[in-house]
N, C-alpha and C positions, 0 to 999 in steps of 0.2 A: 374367548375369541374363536369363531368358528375354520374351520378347517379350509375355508375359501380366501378369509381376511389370511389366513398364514399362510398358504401357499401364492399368495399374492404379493406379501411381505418378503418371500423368500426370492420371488422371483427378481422383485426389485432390487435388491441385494445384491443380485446374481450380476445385472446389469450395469450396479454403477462402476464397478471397473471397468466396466466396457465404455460408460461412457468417458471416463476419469483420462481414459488413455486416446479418446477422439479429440478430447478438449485439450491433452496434450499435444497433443499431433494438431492442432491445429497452432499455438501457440508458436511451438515449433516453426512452421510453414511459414506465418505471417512473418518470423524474426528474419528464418532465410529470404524469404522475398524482399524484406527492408535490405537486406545486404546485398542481393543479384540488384535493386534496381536503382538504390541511393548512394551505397557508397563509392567514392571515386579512388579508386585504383587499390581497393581494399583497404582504406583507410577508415578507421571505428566511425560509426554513427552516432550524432549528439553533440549539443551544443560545448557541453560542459564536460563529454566523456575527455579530450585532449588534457584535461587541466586533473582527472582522476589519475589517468596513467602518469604524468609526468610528479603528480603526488606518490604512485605508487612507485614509481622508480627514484621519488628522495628516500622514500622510508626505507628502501631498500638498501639505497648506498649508504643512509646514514644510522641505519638502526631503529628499531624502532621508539625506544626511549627516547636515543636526541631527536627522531622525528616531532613525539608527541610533546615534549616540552622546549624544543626548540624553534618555534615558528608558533605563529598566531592562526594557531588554526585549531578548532575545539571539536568538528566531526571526522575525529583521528581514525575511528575501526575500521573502516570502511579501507581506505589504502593502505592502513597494517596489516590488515589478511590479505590483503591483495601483493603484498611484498613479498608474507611468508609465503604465498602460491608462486611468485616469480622465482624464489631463492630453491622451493622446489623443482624447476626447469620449466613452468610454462610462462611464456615469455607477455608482458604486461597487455599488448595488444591483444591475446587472446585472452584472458584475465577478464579486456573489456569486454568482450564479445561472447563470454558463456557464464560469468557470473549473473552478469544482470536477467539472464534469460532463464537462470536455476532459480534465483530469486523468484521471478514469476511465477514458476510452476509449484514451489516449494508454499508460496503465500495462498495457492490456489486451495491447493492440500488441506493446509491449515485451515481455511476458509471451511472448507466442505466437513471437517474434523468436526471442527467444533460445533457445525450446526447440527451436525447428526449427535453426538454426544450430547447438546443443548435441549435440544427439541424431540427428538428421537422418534424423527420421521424422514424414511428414505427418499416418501417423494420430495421432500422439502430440501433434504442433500443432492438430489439429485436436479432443482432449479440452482441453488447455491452453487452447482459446479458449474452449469452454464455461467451465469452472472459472474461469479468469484475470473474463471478464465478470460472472461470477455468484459472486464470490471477497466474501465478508465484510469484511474489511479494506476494500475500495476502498468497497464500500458505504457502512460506517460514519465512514469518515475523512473522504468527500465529504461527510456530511449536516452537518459544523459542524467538525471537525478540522483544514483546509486546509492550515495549514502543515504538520502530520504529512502529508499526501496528498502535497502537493510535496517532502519530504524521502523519502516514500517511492518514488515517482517514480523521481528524480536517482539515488536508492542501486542502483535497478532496471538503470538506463544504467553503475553501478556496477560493479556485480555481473558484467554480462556482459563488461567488461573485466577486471575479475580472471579470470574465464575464462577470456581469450583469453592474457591473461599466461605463466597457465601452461603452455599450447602455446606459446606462444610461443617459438623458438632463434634470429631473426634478434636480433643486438644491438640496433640503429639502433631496430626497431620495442620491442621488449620495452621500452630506456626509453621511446618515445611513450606506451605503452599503460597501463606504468604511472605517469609521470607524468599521463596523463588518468585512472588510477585514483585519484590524489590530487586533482586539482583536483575531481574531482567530490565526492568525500567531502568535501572543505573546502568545497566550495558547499554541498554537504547539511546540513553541520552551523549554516548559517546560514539556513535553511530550518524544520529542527527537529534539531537535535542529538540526543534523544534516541533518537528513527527512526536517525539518522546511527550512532550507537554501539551499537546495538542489531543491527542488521546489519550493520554493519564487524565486531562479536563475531561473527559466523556465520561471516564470511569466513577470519578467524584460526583458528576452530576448522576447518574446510575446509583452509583450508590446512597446518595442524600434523597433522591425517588425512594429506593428499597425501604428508609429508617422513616421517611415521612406515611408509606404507610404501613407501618407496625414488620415489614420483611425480614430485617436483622437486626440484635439486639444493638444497644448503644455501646455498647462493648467491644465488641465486633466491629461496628463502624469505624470506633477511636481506633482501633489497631491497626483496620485497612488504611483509613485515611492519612495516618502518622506513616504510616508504609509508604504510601505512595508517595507524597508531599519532601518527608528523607530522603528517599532515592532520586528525586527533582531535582533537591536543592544542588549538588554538587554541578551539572547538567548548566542547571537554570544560572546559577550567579558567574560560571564563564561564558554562557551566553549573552549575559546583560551586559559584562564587561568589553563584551566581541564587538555588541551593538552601538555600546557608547563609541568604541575606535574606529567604526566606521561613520557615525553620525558627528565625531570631531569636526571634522573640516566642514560641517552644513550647519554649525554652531549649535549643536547638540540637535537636528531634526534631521529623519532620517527622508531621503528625499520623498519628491510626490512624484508616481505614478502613474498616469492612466487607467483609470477604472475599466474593467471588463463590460466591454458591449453584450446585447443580445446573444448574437451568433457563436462569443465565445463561450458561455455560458452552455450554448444547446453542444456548442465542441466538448466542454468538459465533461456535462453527465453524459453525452454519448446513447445512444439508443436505448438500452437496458436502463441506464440509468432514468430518462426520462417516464421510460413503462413502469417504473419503480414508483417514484414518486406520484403518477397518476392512480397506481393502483393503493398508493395509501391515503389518498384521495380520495377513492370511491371506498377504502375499507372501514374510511371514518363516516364518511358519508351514511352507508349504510349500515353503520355501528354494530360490523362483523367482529370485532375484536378488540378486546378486553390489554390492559399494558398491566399484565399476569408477573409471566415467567419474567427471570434475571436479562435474558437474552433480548427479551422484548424493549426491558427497559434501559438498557444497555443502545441497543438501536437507535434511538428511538428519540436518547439525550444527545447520542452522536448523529444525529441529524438535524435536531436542533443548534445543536454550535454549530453544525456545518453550514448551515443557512444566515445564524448569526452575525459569524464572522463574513459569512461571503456579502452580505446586505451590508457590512459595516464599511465597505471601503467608498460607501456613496455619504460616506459622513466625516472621514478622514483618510485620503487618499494615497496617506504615506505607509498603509496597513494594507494598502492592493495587494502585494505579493503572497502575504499571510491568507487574506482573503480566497487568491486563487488556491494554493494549497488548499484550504478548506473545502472547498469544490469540487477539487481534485480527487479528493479522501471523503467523501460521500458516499455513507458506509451500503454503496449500490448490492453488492450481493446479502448482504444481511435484508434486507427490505426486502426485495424480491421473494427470499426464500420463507421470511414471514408470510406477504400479502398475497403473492400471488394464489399458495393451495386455500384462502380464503375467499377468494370473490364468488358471490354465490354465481356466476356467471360460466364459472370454470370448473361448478363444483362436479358436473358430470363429465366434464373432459380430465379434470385431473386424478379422477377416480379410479382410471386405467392408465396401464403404464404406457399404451400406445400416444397417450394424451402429454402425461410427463414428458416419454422420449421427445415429443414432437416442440413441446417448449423449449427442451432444454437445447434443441437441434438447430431452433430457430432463434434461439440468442448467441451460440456460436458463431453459424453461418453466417446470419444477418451482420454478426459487430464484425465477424471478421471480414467481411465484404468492404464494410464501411471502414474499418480501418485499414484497408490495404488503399484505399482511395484519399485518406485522410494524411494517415503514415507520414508525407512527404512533410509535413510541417514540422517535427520532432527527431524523426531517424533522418539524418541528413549529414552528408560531410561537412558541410558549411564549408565548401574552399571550393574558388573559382577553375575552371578547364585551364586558364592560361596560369594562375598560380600553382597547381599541380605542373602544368608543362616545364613552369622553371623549375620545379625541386625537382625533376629526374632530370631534366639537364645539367642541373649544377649535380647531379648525385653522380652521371656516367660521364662527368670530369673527374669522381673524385675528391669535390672538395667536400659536402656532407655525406652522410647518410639520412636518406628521407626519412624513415621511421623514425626519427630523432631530431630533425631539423625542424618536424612543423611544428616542433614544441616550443620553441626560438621566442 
């Protein structure tokens, strides 16, 4: 490698903490703005945040034990750590309002970890960080999803040991690696199971890619696959029993629907996501690249489910929900940080790092533009002026406390 390739390598290096800490900073900004412009009178943002805190304030009163087996409820992690953070002093409301926002940044990380470890290319970590921060899925999972953000997380920490798996030849280490492949999947699935089974299916399909052609021995496979499938089942068969008690009362079918129109679709992949998908468009097109590496084919099967399941609710409309999730979780930064250093189109801009800065600058800027304008659909208090106006009135009577009544 000549002395220009290295100090070029070095300097990239040099930069992605720089950029690692704009994409924070901007994360950052976009969260505070959903709170200076949506929430009403300082009250959490998200549909579904009201119904986490008031989980996290049973776990708390009741323990976490009676919490998790006393109540019909199977994505328990999520408002048990959020208990023990309360029982530490910070108080459930703000619990909402900075875990989901470490989760993002924390997933971002992760994100950019493993493609640099994967592929061991800076420029390629350094699209990944654009993407990965300005990725849809963390967006929308943080604004009220939480337990899906922390199951999707953990699967993240997942994912990059089933990688490493597969390189893997020493004995001693292969089982470490893939029993922390299991314990994590079995933590995830008590987090949000369906996050958990959703991407443990991409791993399998990745995996059964790697053994069809000749990647890992059959050996190897049986262990992973027994790995992953064990750590499910526990996850998976209180989930099926969750689903049966809610589809009871609809004589076992779980309702229909509304399939996702156009416009929501172009809502979920979100800008980057859509340059994503075009740019493996043109990278097949022009049969720039080969589905080689682990990571590639890792990608690539989680794209294909994602597509799957998201086309599948125009065939059965009571799997809409599943569907959007799948869409949601369109694995956008892993693509991008594949296709984009390939297009022969890009190959003299992405050559210099003036080139990388300027992509990765303009998938920040660009999403977070667009989602400061979007935002209002997701980070929202969901409660009317004139129903906020009764709970301080009934609060500076006296008879509630608002923090706690609009839980009622």
């Amino acid at each position: 490698m000549s002395e220009k390739e290295l100090g070029r390598r070095a300097l990239l290096r040099y930069y992605l903490p720089i950029w690692a800490f704009i994409s924070i900073a901007a994360i950052t900004g976009l969260w505070i703005l959903f709170y200076i412009r949506y929430s009403t009178d300082g009250l959490p943002l998200g549909w579904d945040t009201p119904y986490y805190i008031w989980r996290i304030h049973s776990a708390a009163a009741s323990g976490a034990v009676s919490f998790v087996f006393g109540l019909r409820y199977y994505n328990f992690l999520y408002p048990t750590i959020g208990s023990w953070i309360t029982v530490a002093g910070l108080d459930a409301f703000w619990v909402e309002a900075i875990v989901p926002l470490s989760l993002w940044i924390v997933g971002t990380l992760i994100i950019v970890a493993l493609v640099r470890e994967e592929m061991h290319d800076t420029k390629a970590s350094l699209i990944a960080l654009g993407a990965g921060s300005t990725w849809f899925g963390f967006l929308r999972l943080s604004s009220d999803l939480h337990a899906n953000l922390l199951g999707l997380v953990l699967m993240l920490c997942g994912t990059w040991l089933f990688l490493q798996t597969q390189a893997e030849v020493r004995p001693r280490l292969l089982a470490a690696k893939t029993s922390g492949l299991g314990g994590i999947i079995l933590l995830s699935t008590f987090a949000h199971v369906e996050t958990a089974i959703f991407i443990s299916a991409t791993l399998v399909l990745a995996l059964i890619l790697s053994l069809w052609r000749s990647l890992v021995s059959f050996r190897k496979f049986v262990t992973i696959l027994a790995t992953i499938c064990l750590s499910l089942l526990p996850g998976a068969v209180i989930f099926w029993f969750q689903q049966q008690w809610i589809a009871s009362p609809l004589q076992g079918r779980l309702p229909a629907i509304p399939t996702m129109s156009l416009v929501t679709w172009f809502l979920y992949l979100g800008p980057v996501g859509l340059a994503a998908l075009a740019a493996v468009v043109m990278i097949f097109y022009l049969k720039l690249m080969r589905i080689s590496s682990p990571i590639i084919r890792l990608t690539f099967s989680w794209l294909l489910l994602s597509l799957g399941i998201g086309f599948a609710q125009y065939l059965n409309q009571s799997i809409t929900p599943f569907s959007e999730r799948a869409i949601i979780l369109m694995p956008t930064p892993f693509l991008a940080a594949i296709t984009i250093p390939r297009l022969a189109a890009l190959k003299k801009l992405t050559s210099q790092l003036k080139g990388i800065a300027m992509i990765s600058m303009i998938m920040i800027g660009g999403s977070t533009l667009y989602y400061a304008n979007t935002g209002h659909q997701f980070y929202n208090s969901f409660i009317s002026d004139s129903a906020s106006a009764s709970l301080h009135y009934l609060q500076s009577s006296g008879a509630i406390d608002v923090r706690k009544a609009i839980f009622i």
